[in-house]
LUMROGU-635217 format. One line per 3 residues: number of its first residue (from 1); for each residue x, z, y of N, C-alpha, C. Coordinates in steps of 0.001 Angstrom, whole numbers, plus 500000, padded with zeros to 6 digits. Atoms other than C-alpha are relative to their C-alpha. Layout:
BEGIN
NUM	X:Z:Y:X:Z:Y:X:Z:Y  ...
//
This chain:
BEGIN
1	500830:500000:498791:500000:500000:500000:500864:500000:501260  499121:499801:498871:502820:500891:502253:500520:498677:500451  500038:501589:500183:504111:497403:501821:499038:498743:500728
4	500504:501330:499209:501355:495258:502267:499392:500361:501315  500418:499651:499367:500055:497532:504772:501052:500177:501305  498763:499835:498594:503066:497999:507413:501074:499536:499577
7	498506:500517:499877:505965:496011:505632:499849:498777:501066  499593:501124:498927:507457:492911:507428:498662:499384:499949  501165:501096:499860:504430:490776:506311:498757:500624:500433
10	501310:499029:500237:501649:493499:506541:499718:500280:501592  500384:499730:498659:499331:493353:509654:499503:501070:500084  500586:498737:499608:498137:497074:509853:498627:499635:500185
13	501404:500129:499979:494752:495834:508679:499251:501445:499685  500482:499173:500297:492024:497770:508611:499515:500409:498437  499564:499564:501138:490997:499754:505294:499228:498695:499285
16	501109:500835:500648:488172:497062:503721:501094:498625:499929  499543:501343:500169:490751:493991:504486:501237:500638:498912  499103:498899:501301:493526:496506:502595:499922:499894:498348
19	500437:499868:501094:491500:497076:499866:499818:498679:499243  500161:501146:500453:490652:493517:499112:501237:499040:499678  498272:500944:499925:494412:492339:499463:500772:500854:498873
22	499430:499895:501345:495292:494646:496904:499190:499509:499059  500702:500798:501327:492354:493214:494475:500978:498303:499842  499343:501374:500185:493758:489796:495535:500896:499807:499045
25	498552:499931:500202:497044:490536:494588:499899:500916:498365  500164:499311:501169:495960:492037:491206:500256:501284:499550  499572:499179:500086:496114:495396:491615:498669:501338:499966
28	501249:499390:500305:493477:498205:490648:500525:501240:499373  499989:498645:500556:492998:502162:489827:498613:500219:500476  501833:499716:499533:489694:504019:489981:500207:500666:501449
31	500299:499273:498726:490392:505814:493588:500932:498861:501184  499295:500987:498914:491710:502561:494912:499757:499670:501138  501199:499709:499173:489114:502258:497626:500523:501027:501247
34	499703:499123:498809:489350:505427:498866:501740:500571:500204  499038:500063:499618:492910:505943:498895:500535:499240:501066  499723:500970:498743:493244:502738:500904:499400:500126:501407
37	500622:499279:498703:491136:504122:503610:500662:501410:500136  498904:499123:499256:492757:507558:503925:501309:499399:500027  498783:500528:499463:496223:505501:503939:499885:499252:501470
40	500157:500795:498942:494789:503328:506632:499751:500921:500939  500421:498906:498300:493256:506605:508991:501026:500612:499684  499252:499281:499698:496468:508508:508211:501155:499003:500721
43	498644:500770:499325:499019:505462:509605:499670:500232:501720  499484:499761:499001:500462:506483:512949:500220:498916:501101  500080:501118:499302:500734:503217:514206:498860:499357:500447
46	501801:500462:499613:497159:502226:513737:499036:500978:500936  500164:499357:499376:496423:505223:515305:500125:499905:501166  499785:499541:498634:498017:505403:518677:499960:498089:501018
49	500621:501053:499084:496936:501285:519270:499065:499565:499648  501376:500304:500526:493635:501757:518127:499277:500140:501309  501134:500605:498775:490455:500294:520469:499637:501753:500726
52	500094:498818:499183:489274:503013:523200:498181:499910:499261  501660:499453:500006:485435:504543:522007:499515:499809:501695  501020:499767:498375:482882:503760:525246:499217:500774:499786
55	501137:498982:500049:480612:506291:523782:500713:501238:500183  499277:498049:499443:480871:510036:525479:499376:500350:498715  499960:499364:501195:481810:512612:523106:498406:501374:500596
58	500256:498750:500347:479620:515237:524345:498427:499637:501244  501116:500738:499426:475859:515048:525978:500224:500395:501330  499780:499910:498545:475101:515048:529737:499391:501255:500822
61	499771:498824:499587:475382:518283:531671:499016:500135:500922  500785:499480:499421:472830:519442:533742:500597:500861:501271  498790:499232:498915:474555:520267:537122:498559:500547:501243
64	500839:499775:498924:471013:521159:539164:500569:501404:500837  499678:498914:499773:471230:524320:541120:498821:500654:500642  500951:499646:499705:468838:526618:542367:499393:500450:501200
67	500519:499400:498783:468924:526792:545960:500805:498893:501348  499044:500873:499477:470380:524585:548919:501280:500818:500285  498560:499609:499371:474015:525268:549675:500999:501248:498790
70	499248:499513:501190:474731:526923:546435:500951:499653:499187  499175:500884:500731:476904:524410:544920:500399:498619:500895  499451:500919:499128:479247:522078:546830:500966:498908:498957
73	499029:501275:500355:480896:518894:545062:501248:499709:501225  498616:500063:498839:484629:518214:546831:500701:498764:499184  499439:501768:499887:486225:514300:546589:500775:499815:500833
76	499085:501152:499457:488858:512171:547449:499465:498713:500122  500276:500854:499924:488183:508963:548545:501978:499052:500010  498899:500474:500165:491763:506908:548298:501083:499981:499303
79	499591:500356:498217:494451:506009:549600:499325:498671:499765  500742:500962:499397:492753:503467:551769:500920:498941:500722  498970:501222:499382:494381:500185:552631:498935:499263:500225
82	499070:499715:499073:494523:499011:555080:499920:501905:500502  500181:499140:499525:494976:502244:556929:499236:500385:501462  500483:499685:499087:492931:503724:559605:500224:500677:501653
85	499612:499172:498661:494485:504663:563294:501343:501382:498941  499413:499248:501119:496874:506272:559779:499344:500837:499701  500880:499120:501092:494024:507856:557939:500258:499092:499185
88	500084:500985:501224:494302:506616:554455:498938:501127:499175  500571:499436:500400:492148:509000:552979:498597:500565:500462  500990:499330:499603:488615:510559:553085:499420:501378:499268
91	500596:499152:500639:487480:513504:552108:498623:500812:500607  501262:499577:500026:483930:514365:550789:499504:501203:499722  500352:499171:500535:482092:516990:550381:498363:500239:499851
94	501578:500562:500264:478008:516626:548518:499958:501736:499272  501032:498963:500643:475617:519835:548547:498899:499356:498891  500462:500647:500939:474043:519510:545216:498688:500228:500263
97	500949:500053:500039:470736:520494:545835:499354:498937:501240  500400:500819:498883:470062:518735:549451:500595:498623:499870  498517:501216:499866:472810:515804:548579:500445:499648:501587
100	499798:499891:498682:473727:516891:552108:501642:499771:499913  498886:500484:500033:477328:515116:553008:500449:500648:501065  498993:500049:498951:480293:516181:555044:501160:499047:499545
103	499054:500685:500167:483152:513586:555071:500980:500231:501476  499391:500849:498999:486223:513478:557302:501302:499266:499752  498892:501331:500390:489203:510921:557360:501457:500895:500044
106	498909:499121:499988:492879:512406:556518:501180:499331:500290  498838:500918:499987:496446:510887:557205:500610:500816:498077  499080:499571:500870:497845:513511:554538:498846:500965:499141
109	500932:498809:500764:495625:515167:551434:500987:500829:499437  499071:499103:500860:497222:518428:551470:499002:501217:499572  500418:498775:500672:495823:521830:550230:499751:500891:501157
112	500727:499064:498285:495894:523134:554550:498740:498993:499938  501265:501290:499194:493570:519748:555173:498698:500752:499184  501099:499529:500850:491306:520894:552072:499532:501241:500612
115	500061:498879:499630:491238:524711:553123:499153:500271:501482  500527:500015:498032:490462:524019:557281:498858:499349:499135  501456:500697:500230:487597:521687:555708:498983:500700:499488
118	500752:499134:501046:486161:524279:553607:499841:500581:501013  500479:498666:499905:485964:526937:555954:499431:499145:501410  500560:500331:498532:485309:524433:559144:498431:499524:499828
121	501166:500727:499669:482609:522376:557905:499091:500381:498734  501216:499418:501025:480739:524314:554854:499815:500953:500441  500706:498296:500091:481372:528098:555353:499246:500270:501457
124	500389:499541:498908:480914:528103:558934:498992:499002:500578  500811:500292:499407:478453:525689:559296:498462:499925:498421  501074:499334:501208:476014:526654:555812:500332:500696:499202
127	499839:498288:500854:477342:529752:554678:501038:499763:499173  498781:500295:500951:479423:530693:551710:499157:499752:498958  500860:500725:500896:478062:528297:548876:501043:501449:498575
130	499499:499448:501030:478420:530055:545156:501185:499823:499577  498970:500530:501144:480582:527392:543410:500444:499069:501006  500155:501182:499261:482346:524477:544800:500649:499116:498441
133	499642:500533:501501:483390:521799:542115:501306:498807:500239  499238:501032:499439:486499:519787:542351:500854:499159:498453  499809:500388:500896:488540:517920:539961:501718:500379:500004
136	498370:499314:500629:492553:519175:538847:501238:499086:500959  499291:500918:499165:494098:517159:541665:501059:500920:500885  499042:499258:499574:497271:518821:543475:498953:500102:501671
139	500740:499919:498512:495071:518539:547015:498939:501777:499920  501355:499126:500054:492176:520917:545601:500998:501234:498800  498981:499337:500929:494987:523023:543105:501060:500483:500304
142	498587:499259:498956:497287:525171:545330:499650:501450:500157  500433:498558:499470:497706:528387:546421:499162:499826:501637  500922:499730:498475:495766:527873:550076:498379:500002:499468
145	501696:500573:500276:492549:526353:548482:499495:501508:499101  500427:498648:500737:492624:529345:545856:499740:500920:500825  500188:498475:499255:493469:532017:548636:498703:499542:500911
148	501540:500387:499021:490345:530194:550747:499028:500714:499089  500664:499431:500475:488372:530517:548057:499844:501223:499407  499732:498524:500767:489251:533968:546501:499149:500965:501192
151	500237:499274:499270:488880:535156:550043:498360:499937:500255  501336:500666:499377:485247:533780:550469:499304:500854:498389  501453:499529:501078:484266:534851:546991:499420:498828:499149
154	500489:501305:500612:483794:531230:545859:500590:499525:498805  499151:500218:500963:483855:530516:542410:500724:498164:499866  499430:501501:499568:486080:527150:541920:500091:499458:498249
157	500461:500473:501035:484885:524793:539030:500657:498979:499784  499073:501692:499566:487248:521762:538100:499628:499346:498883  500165:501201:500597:486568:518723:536455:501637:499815:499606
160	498912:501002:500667:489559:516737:534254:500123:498904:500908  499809:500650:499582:491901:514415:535564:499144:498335:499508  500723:501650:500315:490586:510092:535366:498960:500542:499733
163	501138:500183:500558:487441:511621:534331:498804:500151:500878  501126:499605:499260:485040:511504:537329:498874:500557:500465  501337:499625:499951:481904:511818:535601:500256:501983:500176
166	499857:498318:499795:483118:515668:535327:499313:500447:501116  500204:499713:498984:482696:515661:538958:498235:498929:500979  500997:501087:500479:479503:513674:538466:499779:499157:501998
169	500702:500352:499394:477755:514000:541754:500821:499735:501593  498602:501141:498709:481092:513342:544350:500053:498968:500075  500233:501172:500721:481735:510595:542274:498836:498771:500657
172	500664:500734:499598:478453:509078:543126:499860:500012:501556  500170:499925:498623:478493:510181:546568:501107:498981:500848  498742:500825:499517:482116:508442:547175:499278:497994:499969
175	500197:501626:500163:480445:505203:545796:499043:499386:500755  500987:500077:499416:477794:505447:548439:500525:499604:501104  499119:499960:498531:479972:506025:551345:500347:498567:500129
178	498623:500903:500004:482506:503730:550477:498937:498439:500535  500767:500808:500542:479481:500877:549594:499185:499546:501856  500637:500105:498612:477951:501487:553232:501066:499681:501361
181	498714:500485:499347:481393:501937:554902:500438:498687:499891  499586:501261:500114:482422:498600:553697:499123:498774:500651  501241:500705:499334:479153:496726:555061:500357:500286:501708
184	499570:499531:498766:479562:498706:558220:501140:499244:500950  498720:500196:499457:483283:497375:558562:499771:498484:499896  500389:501281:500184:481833:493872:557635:499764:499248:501257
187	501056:500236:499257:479365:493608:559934:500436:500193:501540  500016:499839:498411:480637:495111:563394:501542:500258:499719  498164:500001:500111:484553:495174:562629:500286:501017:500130
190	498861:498743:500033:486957:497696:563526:500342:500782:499237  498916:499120:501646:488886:500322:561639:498295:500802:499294  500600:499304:500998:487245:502213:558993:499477:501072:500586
193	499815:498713:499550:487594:505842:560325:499151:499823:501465  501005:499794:498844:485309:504887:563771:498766:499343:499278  501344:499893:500440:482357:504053:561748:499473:501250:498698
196	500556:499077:501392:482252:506991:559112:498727:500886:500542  501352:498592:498691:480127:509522:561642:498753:498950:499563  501797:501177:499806:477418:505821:561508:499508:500089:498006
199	500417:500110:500840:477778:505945:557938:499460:501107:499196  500837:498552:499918:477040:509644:557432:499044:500459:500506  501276:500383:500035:474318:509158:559251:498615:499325:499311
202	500136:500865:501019:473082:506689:557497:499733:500753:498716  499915:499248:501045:473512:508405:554191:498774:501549:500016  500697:498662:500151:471941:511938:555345:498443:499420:500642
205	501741:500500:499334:468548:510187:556863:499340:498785:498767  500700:500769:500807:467751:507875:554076:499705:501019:498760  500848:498738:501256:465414:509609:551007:501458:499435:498713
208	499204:500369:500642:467898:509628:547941:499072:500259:498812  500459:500351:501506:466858:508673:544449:499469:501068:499341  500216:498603:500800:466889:512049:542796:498766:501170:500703
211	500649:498688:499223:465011:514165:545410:499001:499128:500644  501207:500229:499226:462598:511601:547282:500015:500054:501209  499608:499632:498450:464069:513084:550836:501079:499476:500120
214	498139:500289:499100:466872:512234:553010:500359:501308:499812  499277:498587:499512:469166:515097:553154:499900:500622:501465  500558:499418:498260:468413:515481:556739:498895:500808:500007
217	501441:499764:499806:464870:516143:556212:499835:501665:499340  500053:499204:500724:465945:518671:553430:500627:501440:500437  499388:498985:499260:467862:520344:555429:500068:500963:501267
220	500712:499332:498731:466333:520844:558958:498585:500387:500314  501556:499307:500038:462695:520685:557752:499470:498559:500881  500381:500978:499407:461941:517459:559407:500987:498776:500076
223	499623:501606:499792:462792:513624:559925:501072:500031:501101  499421:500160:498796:465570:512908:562086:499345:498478:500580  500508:501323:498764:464390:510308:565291:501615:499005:499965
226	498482:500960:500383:466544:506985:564254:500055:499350:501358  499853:500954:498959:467694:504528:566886:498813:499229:500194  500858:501235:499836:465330:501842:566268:497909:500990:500537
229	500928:499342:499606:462365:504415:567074:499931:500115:501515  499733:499826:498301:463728:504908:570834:499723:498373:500217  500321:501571:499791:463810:500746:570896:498546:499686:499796
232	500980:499938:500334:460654:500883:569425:498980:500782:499219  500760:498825:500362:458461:503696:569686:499115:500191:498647  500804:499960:500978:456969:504955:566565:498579:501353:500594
235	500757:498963:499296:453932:507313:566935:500248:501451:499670  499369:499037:499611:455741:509965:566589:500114:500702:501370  499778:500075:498749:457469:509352:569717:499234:499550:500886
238	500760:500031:499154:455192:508118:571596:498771:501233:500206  500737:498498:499448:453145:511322:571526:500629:500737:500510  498963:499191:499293:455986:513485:572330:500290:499816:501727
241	499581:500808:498151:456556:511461:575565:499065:499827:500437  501768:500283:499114:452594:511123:576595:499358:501411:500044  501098:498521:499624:451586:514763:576132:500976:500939:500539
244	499177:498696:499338:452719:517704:578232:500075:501141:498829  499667:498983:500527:453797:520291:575913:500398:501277:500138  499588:499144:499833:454028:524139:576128:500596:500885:498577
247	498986:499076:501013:456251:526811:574513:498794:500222:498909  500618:499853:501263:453730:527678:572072:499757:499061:499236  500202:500722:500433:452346:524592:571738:500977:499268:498477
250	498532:500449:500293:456369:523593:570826:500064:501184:498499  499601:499358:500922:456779:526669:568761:498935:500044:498310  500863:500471:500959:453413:526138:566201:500620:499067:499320
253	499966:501573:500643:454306:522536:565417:501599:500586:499200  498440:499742:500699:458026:524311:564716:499862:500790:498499  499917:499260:501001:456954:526700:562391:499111:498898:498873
256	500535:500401:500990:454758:524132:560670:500905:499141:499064  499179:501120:500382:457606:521963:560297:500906:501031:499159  499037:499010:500998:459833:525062:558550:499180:500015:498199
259	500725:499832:501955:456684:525337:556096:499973:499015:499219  499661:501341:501309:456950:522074:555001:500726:499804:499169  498729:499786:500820:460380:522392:554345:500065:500608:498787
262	499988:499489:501222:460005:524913:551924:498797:498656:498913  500743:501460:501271:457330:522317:550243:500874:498858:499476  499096:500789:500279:459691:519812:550520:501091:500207:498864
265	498862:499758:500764:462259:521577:548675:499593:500019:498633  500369:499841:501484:459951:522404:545883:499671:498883:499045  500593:501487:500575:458668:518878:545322:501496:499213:499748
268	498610:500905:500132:462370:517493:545727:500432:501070:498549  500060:499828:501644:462993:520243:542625:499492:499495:498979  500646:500701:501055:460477:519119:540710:500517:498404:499726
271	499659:502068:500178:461552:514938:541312:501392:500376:499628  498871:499805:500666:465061:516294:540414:500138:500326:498293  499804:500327:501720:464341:517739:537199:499729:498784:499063
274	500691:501429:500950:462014:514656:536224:501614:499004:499948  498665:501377:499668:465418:512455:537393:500977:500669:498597  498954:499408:500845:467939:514511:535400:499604:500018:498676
277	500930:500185:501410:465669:514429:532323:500101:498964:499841  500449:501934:500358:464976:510642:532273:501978:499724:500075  498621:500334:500231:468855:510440:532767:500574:500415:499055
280	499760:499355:501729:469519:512559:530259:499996:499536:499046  500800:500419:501999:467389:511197:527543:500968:498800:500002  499514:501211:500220:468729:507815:528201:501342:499880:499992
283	498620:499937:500285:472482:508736:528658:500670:500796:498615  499805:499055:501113:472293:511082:525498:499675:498971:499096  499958:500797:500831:471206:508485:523457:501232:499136:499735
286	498935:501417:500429:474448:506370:523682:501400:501392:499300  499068:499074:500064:476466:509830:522974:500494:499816:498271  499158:499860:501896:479032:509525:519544:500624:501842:499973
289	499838:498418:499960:478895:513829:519227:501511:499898:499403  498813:499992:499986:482574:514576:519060:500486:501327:500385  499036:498783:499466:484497:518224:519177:501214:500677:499929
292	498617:499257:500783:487525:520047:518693:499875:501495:499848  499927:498966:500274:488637:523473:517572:501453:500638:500073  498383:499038:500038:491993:525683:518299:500432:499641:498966
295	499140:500189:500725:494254:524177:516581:500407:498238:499166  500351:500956:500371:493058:520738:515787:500870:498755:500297  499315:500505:499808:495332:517728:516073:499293:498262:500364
298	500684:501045:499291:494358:514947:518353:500916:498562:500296  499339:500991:498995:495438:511825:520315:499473:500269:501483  500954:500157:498611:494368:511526:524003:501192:498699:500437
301	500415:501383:499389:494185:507749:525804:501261:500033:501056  498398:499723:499280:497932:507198:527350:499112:499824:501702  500333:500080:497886:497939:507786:531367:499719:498797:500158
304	500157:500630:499306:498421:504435:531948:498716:499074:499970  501304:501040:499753:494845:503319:530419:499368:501009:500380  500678:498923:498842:493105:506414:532093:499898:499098:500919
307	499836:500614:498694:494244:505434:535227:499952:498307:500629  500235:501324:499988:494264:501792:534624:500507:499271:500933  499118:500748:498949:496997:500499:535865:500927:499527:498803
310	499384:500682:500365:499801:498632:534496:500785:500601:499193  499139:499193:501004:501653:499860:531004:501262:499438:500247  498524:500216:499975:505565:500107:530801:500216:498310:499096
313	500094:501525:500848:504658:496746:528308:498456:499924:499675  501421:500602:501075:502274:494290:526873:499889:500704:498740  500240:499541:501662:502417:496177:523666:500203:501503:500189
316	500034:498443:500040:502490:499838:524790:498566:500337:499663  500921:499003:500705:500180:502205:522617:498661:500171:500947  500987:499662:499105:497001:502945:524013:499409:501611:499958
319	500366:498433:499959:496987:506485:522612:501189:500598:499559  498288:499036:499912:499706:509150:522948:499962:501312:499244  499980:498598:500707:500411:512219:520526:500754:499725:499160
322	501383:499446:499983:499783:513645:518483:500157:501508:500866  499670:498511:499335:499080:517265:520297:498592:500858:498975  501021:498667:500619:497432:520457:518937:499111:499997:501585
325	501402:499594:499435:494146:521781:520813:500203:501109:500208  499566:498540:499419:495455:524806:522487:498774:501320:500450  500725:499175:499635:492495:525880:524078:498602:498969:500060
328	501578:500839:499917:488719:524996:524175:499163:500389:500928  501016:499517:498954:486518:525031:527254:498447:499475:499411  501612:499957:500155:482509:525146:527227:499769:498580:500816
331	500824:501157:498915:482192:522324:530286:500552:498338:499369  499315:501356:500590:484006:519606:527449:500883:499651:500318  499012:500569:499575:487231:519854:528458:501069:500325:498665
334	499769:499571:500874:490369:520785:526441:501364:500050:500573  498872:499806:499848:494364:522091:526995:500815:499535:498865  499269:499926:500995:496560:520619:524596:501375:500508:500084
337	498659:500009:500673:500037:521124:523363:500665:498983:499212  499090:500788:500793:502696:518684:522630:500591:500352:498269  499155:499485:501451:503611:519063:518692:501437:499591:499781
340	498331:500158:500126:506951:517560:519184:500375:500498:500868  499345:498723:498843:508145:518842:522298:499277:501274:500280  500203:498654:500556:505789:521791:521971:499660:500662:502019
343	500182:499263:498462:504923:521862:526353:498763:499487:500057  501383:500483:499847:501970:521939:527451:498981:498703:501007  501378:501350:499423:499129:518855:528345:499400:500432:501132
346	501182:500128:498824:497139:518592:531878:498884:500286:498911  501341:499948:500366:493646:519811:531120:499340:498416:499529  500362:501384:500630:491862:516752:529482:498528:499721:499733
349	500791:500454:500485:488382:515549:529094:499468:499519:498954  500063:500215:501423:487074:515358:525153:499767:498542:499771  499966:501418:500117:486019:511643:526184:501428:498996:499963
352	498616:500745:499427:489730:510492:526509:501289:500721:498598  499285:499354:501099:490763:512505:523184:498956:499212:498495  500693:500077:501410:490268:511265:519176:500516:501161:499012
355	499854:499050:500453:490738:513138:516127:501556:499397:499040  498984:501081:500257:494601:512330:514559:500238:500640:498284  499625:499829:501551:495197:512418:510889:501349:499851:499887
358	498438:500063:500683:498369:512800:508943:499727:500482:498588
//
């Protein structure tokens, strides 16, 4: 088997073409079969340039939360080429319950930039959220961002490197920005970084998929007044501007507009769970269930097809190990350990790991 299976002539077929090339070749025992299949999943070679699985190992997470400003998503957007007045970077930040955005533009993503952002434009302008969620990136993984958060009380949740979905709802928020930013920069030119404020606009006044509301609406209890309303009065505005209004008058219509809010919020719960459910069902169905256990001996998906960029060769491996399974997290992640050099693996995502025989 060794022979026709990995000598000079032997293409590292799989086990069924194996098996048939030894019948060819006149050769037979009763566990011939299955021998030739565990020889074929224990070869090392077939292993580490075997096809990548598109099915997630593990089903889809349920990231709702139960209140606005309780849970903050934190993103990178870049680097951005061209560069911006030398911003090359953006950084996001999406409240999960409101999908309320802060973004601003960076020359340098360091771990001060992250830290001033946290405490300028969440804590001090909607409190101190529970969790915030980021992904294992040296920007969001320092001692400043920790001592921010330690000091605040905020627990800090990280997603795996290449693996986005971890960080599900950044992720989608980046692809929003970016998607509107790029139109934006289309359409009326100039740099990047003087239309983000139009496109954050933009973003927090339109209803979003999951909730039914704009984030604006969700967040102040009412509609923000767009441009094209002042150009052309809606009746909104045109009552506002035809009737004399007094303080009470002003303060009624205010409080009615707070009670809505709370309605609002409850109905945008409810259209959230229905969303996250129907996503669910239909993203759980494509799931190939997949786990590990302390001690278990894996592969994980070399950096350079993660990241998806250009291998050291046309013929470099597509999976790298093998490593032991050091440690096992609950949110589907996993720590390995090198078995030959014996140091330890970046945190890892179970979608980007198989299981490695020997």
């Amino acid at each position: 088997m060794q022979e026709i299976h990995a000598g000079e002539c032997g293409e590292h077929q799989g086990m069924k073409r194996l098996y048939r090339q030894l019948l060819s070749f006149g050769y037979y025992w009763p566990t011939m079969k299955k021998d030739a299949h565990d020889f074929v999943r224990k070869c090392h070679t077939c292993q580490i340039h075997a096809n990548l699985s598109h099915k997630p190992p593990t089903l889809l997470q349920d990231m709702r939360t139960p209140w606005p400003f309780h849970t903050w998503g934190l993103d990178l957007i870049g680097t951005i080429h061209p560069p911006s007045d030398g911003y090359i970077w953006i950084l996001t930040a999406t409240e999960y319950f409101t999908k309320w955005v802060e973004a601003v533009p960076l020359r340098k993503a360091t771990g001060a930039a992250v830290s001033n952002f946290i405490r300028e434009y969440i804590v001090c302008r909607f409190g101190i959220p529970y969790k915030m969620v980021t992904d294992n990136g040296t920007p969001f993984v320092n001692k400043q961002v920790s001592s921010t958060l330690n000091g605040y009380g905020i627990k800090h949740r990280r997603s795996t490197p290449y693996y986005p979905q971890g960080n599900g709802q950044a992720e989608a928020t980046n692809k929003t920005i970016l998607r509107i930013l790029s139109k934006m920069v289309y359409e009326y030119k100039g740099n990047w970084s003087i239309h983000l404020p139009d496109a954050l606009w933009a973003y927090r006044t339109s209803p979003r998929g999951a909730t039914g509301f704009s984030p604006y609406s969700l967040v102040y209890g009412s509609d923000a007044i767009s441009p094209v309303e002042i150009t052309i009065p809606t009746a909104r505005v045109s009552t506002v501007n035809d009737l004399e209004w007094d303080a009470k008058s002003c303060s009624d219509w205010r409080v009615l507009d707070l009670e809505a809010a709370d309605e609002r919020r409850i109905e945008a719960e409810r259209k959230m769970a229905l969303y996250h459910r129907t996503t669910a069902q239909a993203y759980n169905r494509t799931v190939k269930p997949q786990a590990f256990k302390q001690g278990d001996l894996v592969l994980k998906v070399a950096e350079h097809v993660r990241r998806q960029i250009s291998g050291p060769s046309k013929f470099a491996p597509q999976w790298e190990g093998p490593f032991a399974v050091k440690e096992v997290h609950g949110s589907g992640y996993y720590h390995l350990i090198s078995v030959k050099e014996g140091t330890l693996a970046d945190p890892i995502n179970g979608k980007w790991l198989k299981p490695y025989y020997c």
